[in-house]
N, C-alpha and C positions, 0 to 999 in steps of 0.2 A: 901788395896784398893779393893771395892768391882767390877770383873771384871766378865761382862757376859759373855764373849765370846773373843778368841785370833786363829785369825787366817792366811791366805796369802791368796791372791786372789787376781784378779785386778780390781782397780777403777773403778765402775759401773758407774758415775755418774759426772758429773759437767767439768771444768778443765781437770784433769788427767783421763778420761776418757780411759780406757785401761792399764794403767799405773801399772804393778806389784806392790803391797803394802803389810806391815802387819797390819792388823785393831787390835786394842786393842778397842774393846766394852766394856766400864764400866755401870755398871748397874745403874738403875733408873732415873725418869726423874720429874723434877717440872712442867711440862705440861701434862694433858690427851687427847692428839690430837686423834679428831676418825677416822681419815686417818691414824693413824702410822701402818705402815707394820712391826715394827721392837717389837720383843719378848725379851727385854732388863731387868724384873723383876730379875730373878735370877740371882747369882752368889757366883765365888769361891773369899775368901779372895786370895789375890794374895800380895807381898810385889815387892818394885820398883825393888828390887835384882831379883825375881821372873820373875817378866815383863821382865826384860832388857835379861834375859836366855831364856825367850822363843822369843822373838822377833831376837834373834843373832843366831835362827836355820833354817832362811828363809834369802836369797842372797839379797832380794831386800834393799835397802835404804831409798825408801820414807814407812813411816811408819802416816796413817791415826789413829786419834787417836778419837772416836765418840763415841755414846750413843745410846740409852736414851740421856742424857745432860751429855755432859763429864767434864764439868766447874762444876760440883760438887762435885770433886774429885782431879780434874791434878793440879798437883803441877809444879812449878818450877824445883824442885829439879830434877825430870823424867824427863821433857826437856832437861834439862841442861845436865844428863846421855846419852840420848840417841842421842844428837847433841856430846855429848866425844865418841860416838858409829859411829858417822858419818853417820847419819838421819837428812833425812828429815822431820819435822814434821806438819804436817798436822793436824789441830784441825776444825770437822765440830760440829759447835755448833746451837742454835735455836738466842742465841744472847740477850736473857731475862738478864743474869748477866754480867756484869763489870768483866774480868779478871784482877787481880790483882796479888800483888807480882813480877811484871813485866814482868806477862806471855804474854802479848799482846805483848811487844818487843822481847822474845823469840822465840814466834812460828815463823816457818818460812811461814807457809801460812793458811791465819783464813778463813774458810768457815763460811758462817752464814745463814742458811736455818731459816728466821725467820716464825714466825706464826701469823694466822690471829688473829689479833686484840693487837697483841705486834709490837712495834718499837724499833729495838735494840738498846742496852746498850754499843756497843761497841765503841773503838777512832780509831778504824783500822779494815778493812772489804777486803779482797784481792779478794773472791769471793763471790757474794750474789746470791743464790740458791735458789729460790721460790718453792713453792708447789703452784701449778697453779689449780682454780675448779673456775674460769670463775670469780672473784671478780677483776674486775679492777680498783676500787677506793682501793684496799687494794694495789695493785703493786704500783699503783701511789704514794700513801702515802711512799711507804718504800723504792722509789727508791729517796728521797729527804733525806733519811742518810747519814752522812757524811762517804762516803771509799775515798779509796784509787785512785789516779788518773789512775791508769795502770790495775783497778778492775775489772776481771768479772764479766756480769750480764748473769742469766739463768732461763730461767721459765721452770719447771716440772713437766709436766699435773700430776696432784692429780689420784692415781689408785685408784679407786671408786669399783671397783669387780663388775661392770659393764659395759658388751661390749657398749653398746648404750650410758652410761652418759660417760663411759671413750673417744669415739668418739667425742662426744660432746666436750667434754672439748681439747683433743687436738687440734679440729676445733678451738676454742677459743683464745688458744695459739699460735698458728701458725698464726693467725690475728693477734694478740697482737703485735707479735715479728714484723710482718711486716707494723705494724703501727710507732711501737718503737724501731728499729733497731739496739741500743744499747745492746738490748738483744741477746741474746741466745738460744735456744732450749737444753733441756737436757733430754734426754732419760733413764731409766733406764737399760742400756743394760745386768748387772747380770740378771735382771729380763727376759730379752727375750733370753738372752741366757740359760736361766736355770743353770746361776751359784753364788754359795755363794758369 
């Protein structure tokens, strides 16, 4: 498995928000999003024996398992090891591919940050995590996919590396949410706290 990055830290983002995790980043992605913050090209061949040893050297249990697009790689078989490891597993996908093999009943919780101009692929959605840049015919559209009745909803102001459009766009959001109240607000708080 080709793996960008294996590391510990805590959930910046969504749901578990603060929540001690170990991310396994697998490298590359079927989308060129020009919003992605994330440097996911490289990596080391890693085998699941591999994974499951470095992931059993950090205390926490929920283990986030992302990308690039991590549905390009995760198998059952790693789920299935690392729920005998006593993990939680956590899969934040964009939501373009159909998990199969019956990984969709495996994971224990599917993030789906989809992307403008796609509508996900998934039969089960636990939390939907937007990237928010002010399109509110795209939220609308994607919030008529079928999840999960107990599902989080979050919108994400898109960081633009712009203090004035990044304003903008929270302004946007923070409207949105209190127009549509279903929503959520989701911060990137790794990012303001300056941690991985």
């Amino acid at each position: 498995m080709r793996v960008n990055e294996l590391f510990y830290s805590l959930q910046g983002e969504g749901r578990f928000t603060g929540t001690p995790a170990v991310f396994i980043r697998f490298s590359g992605c079927n989308l060129q999003c020009d919003f992605c913050d994330t440097e996911h090209q490289s990596y080391e061949e890693l085998t699941e024996e591999d994974i499951l040893r470095e992931v059993a050297k950090y205390p926490a249990s929920h283990v986030v398992v992302t990308g690039g697009e991590p549905t390009l790689q995760l198998t059952a078989s790693l789920v299935d090891r690392l729920h005998e490891a006593h993990k939680f597993v956590q899969v934040e996908t964009n939501g373009t591919r159909a998990l199969t093999d019956g990984l969709e009943e495996k994971i224990d919780w599917i993030t789906c940050s989809p992307k403008y101009g796609f509508i996900p692929r998934l039969q089960r959605i636990d939390e939907l995590k937007v990237v928010f840049d002010t399109d509110t015919d795209y939220i609308d559209n994607v919030s008529r996919v079928r999840i999960t009745d107990t599902a989080c909803y979050y919108l994400q102001p898109c960081d633009r590396k712009d203090e004035e459009r990044n304003k903008a766009i929270l302004s946007a959001a923070i409207q949105y949410i209190l127009n549509h109240p279903q929503w959520k607000l989701s911060l990137q708080t790794h990012k303001i706290l300056d941690m991985r």
